[in-house]
MIMAR-75480 format. One line per 4 residues: for each residue x, y, z of C-alpha. Coordinates in steps of 0.5 Angstrom, whole numbers, plus 2048, in hexadecimal, padded with zeros to 3 digits. Layout:
% residues N
X/Y/Z; ...
END
This chain:
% residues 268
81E/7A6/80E; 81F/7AD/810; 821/7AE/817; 81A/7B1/818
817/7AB/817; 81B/7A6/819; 81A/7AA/820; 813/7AA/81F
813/7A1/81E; 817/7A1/824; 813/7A5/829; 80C/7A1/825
810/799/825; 812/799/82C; 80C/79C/82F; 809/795/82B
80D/790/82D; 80C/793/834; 805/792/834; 805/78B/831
809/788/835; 806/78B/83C; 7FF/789/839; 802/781/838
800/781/831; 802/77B/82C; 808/77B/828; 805/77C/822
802/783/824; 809/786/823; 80A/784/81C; 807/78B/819
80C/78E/81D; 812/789/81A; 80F/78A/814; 80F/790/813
817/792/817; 81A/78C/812; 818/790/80B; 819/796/80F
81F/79A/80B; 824/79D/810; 827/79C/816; 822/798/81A
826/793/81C; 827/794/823; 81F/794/824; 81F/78E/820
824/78B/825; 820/78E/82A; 819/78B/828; 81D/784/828
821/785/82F; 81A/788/833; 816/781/830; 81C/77D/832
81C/780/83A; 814/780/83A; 815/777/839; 812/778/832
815/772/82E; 818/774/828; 81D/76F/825; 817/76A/824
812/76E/821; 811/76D/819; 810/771/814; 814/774/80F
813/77B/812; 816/778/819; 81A/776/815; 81E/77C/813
81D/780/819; 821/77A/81D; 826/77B/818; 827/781/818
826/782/81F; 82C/77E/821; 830/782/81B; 82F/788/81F
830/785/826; 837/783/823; 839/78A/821; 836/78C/827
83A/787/82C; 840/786/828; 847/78A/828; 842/790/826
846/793/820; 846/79B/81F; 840/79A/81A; 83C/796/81F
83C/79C/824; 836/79E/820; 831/798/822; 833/797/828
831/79E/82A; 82B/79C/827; 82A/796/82A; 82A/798/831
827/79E/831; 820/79A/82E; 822/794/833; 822/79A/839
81C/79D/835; 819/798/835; 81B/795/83D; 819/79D/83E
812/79D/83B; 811/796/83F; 810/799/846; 80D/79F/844
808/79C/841; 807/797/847; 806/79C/84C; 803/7A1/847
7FF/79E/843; 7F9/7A2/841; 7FD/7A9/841; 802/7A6/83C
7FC/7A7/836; 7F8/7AC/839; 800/7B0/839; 802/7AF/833
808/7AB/837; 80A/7A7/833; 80C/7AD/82D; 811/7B0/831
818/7B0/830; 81C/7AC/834; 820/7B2/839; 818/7B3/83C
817/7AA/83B; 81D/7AA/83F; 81B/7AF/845; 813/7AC/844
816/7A6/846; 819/7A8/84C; 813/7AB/84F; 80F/7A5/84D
814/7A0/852; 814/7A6/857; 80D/7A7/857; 809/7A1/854
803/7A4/856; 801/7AA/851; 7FB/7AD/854; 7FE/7AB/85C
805/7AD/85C; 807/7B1/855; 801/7B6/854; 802/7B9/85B
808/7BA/859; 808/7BC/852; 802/7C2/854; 807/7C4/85A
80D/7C6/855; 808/7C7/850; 805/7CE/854; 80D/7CF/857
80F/7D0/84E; 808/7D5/84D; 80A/7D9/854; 811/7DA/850
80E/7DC/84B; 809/7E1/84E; 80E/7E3/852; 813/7E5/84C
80D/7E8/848; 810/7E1/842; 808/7E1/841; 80A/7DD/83B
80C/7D7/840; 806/7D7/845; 802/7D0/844; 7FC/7D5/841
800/7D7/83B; 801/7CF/839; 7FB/7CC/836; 7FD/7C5/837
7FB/7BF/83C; 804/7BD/83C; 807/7C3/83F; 808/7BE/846
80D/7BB/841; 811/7C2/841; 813/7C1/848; 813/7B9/848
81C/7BB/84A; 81A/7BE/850; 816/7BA/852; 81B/7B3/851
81F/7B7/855; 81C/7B5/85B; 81E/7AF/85F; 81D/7AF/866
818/7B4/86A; 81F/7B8/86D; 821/7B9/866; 821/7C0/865
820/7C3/85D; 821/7C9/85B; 81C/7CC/855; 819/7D2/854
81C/7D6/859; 819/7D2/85F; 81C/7CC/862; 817/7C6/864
817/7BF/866; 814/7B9/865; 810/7B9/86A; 80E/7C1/86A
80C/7BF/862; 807/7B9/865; 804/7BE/86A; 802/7C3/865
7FB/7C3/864; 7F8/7C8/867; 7FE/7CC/863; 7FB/7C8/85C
7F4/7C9/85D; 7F4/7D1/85F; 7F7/7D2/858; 7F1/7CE/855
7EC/7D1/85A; 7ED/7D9/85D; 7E8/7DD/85D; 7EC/7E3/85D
7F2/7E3/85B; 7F6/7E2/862; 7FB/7DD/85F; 802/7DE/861
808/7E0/85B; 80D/7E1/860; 80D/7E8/862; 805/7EA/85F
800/7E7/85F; 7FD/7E5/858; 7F7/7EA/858; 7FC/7F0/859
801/7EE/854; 7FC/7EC/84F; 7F6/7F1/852; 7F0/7F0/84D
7F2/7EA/849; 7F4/7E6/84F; 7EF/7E0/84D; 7F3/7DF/847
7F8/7DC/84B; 7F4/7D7/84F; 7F5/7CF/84D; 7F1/7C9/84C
7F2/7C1/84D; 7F1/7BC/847; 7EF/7B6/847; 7F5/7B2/84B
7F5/7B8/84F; 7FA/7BC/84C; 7FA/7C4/84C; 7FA/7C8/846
7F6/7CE/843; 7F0/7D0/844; 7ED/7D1/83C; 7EB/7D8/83B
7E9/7DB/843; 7E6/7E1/842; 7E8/7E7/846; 7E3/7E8/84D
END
C-alpha cells in the first residue's frame, strides 16, 4: 500500500472506531473495519493491534466471541502484541511506532470527539494529519466547549494574524485571500499555547493573554460590522491603507461562529 494510502486508511480507521465505540455500538459493527485491515497488504499492523487494544480498554469481550474472522483477528493481535511488548528487536522499531501513534491517535480523536462532536464532521477534523490532531486535542481539553471557550479565542488571534498582514501589505496572507471555512486551523499552535490567563503569547507582532483574547468582542464584531473602515491596523486605519477597496477586508462569522471571508464584497 502506498504511503499515500495507507495514510489515508489510518486517518479513515481511526476515526471509525472513535465513533463506534462512543455511540456503544455492538461487537459485530466493527467487523467491516476488521475485515477490511486483515487483507489489507502493507504495514497496518500497529491499526490492527490498535483496533483490538481500544476494544479491549472500552469492556468489549473479545477472547469469547466466535467466528473464524474474530478468530484470526485475535491471533494475530496477540502476535503484534508480542512483537510490540516484547524484547523489541531492531526490526520491531517499525510497529511499535505504528502502534502508538494510532493508540495516541486513537486516544486524541476520543476527546475531541467528546467535546466537539458536531465540528468534527462539519471540519473535516477528523482528516488532518496528526501535527494539527495533536494541537485540536489540546485545545479540546482546554476549551471543551466550542462555541463558548474556543471561538472567542480562535476570532481574536484570527483578526491579530489579518492586521499582520494588512499592516505588512502580505494581501496574500489575509483571512480574505483564503476561500476555506478552516483557516481557524492555521493558528490552532498559538492558540494551544495558552494556559493560565497571565500567560503571555507573543504572535504577529502583539502581545495578548488569555484573558485579553476572551474579552475581544467588540474588536471581533468591528471587523464584521464597520461602516466606515475605522479599524485600527496598528498605525492607520484600514479606510486610509486600503482608501476605496476597504470593504474588501471586512470578515464574517459561519455557522459555529468562526470568522472567515466575506464572498465577493463589492466595493462601496
Amino acid at each position: 500500500m502506498a504511503r499515500d494510502d495507507l495514510t489515508k486508511e489510518w486517518h479513515e480507521t481511526t476515526i471509525q472506531i472513535c465513533t463506534a465505540i462512543k455511540r456503544n455500538l455492538p461487537l459485530e459493527e466493527f467487523a467491516c473495519i476488521r475485515d477490511r485491515l486483515l487483507t489489507k497488504d502493507g504495514n497496518v499492523s500497529g491499526m490492527i493491534y490498535a483496533l483490538y487494544d481500544a476494544l479491549a480498554r472500552s469492556g468489549y469481550d473479545l477472547e469469547h466471541v466466535e467466528g473464524v474472522q474474530w478468530d484470526q483477528f485475535r491471533t494475530r493481535a496477540r502476535k503484534i502484541k508480542q512483537d510490540v511488548l516484547g524484547t523489541r528487536p531492531q526490526d520491531s522499531k517499525s510497529l511499535t511506532r505504528s502502534y502508538m501513534q494510532t493508540k495516541n491517535r486513537l486516544r486524541q480523536l476520543s476527546t475531541i470527539l467528546d467535546r466537539w462532536p458536531s465540528h468534527v464532521l462539519h471540519y473535516g477534523l477528523d482528516s488532518k494529519g496528526q501535527t494539527k490532531i495533536k494541537c485540536l486535542f489540546r485545545c479540546a481539553q482546554r476549551f471543551p466547549h466550542f462555541e463558548k471557550d474556543f471561538v472567542p479565542i480562535a476570532n481574536y488571534v484570527l483578526v491579530l494574524k489579518h492586521r499582520a498582514a494588512l499592516r505588512g501589505r502580505s494581501y496574500d496572507k489575509t483571512i480574505g485571500f483564503y476561500k476555506t471555512k478552516c483557516l481557524w486551523l492555521s493558528v490552532l499552535s498559538i492558540i494551544a499555547k495558552l494556559g493560565t490567563s497571565s500567560t503571555l503569547v507573543s504572535e504577529h507582532g502583539e502581545q495578548f493573554t488569555l484573558e485579553a483574547a476572551l474579552s475581544s468582542s467588540e474588536l471581533v464584531e468591528s471587523w464584521i460590522t464597520s461602516k466606515d473602515g475605522c479599524l485600527s491596523v496598528r498605525t492607520e486605519l484600514l479606510k486610509d491603507c486600503q482608501q476605496y477597496a476597504w470593504p474588501l477586508f471586512l470578515l464574517q462569522k459561519d455557522r459555529y461562529g468562526l470568522l472567515h471571508a466575506k464572498p465577493n464584497m463589492p466595493y462601496d
